[in-house]
N, C-alpha and C positions, 0 to 999 in steps of 0.2 A: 504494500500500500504506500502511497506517495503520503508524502506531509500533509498535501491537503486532500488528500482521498476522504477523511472523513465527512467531508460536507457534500460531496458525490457520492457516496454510500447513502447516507441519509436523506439526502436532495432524491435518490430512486427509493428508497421507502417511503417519502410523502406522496411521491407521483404514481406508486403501487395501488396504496390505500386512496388513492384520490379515485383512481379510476373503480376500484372496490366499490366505492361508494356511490359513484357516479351510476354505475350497473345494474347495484340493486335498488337506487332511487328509478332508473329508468322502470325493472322492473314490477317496482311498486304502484309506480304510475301507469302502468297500463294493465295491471293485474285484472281490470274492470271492464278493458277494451271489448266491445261486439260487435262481429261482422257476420257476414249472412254466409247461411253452410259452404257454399261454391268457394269462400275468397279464403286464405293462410290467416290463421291466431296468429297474434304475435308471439315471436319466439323468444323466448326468458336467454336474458346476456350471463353468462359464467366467465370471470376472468380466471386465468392460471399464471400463476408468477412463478416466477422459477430464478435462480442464484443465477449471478452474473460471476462471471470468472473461472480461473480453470480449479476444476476438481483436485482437492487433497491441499490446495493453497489460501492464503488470507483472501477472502470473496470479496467485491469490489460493487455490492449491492444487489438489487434485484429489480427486473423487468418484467414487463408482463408478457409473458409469450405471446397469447391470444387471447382474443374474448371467443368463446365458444357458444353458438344459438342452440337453444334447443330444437324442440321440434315443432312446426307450425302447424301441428292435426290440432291442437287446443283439445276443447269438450262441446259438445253438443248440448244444452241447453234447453231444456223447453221454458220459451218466452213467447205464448202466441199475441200476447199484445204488441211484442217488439214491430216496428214497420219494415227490421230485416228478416224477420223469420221466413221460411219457407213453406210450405203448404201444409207441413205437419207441425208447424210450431216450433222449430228451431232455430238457435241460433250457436253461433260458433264463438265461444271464449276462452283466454290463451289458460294454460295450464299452469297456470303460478300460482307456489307455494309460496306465502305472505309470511309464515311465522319463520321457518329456517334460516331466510333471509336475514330477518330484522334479527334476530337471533345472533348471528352470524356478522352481523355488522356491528356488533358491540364495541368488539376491540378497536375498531378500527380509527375512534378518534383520537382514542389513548395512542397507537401509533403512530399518528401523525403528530401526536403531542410530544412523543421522545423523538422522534428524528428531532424536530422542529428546534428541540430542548437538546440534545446533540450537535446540530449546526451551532447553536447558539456558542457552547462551551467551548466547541473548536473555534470559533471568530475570536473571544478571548482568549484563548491558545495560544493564538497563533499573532495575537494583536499583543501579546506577552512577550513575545521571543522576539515582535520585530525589535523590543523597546531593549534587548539585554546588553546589545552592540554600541548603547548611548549614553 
């Protein structure tokens, strides 16, 4: 790791959890979405982060691979009041699970609170060491 790796390590664990949260806020907001049987549920976003650097060495943070969608079949519905329903009364809604999510999003602003709290104590690190030479 470089001197100032630490605030690039932690600069990719805020932007991990940012998009974490980004995801499942997306998720949450359309958890309610209804289109009519013929047309794709929306598809629930999953991100995967994965270690940045080579294996068995001091890691250099992490990125997010991918956002992976799930599957766009959703659930069928009966809503014959909906004005998208189909002749038997359905409609099409995406398949998201509401609680795992939020569930699962707990940590996530405590870690964006220690990177955040990590950059912070490397700035005075490192604003320390300029001062040793004076």
């Amino acid at each position: 790791m470089t001197l100032f790796g630490a605030i690039g390590i932690s600069g990719s664990g805020i932007d991990a959890a940012q998009t974490w949260i980004n995801t499942t806020a997306g998720n949450l907001a359309n958890a309610n979405d209804v289109v009519p049987t013929s047309s794709a549920a929306y598809a629930t976003q999953t991100p995967f982060l994965v270690p940045v650097g080579v294996p068995g060495q001091v890691g250099a943070g992490v990125s997010v691979a991918t956002v992976q969608l799930g599957s766009t079949a959703g659930l069928l519905q009966y809503q014959p009041d909906n004005p998208m329903a189909d002749s038997q009364g359905n409609v099409r809604v995406p398949d998201v699970n509401t609680g795992a999510p939020l569930v699962g999003l707990l940590p996530a602003p405590a870690d964006s609170q220690a990177n955040a709290s990590a950059i912070e104590h490397a700035k005075q690190a490192y604003t320390s060491a300029l001062t040793i030479g004076s």
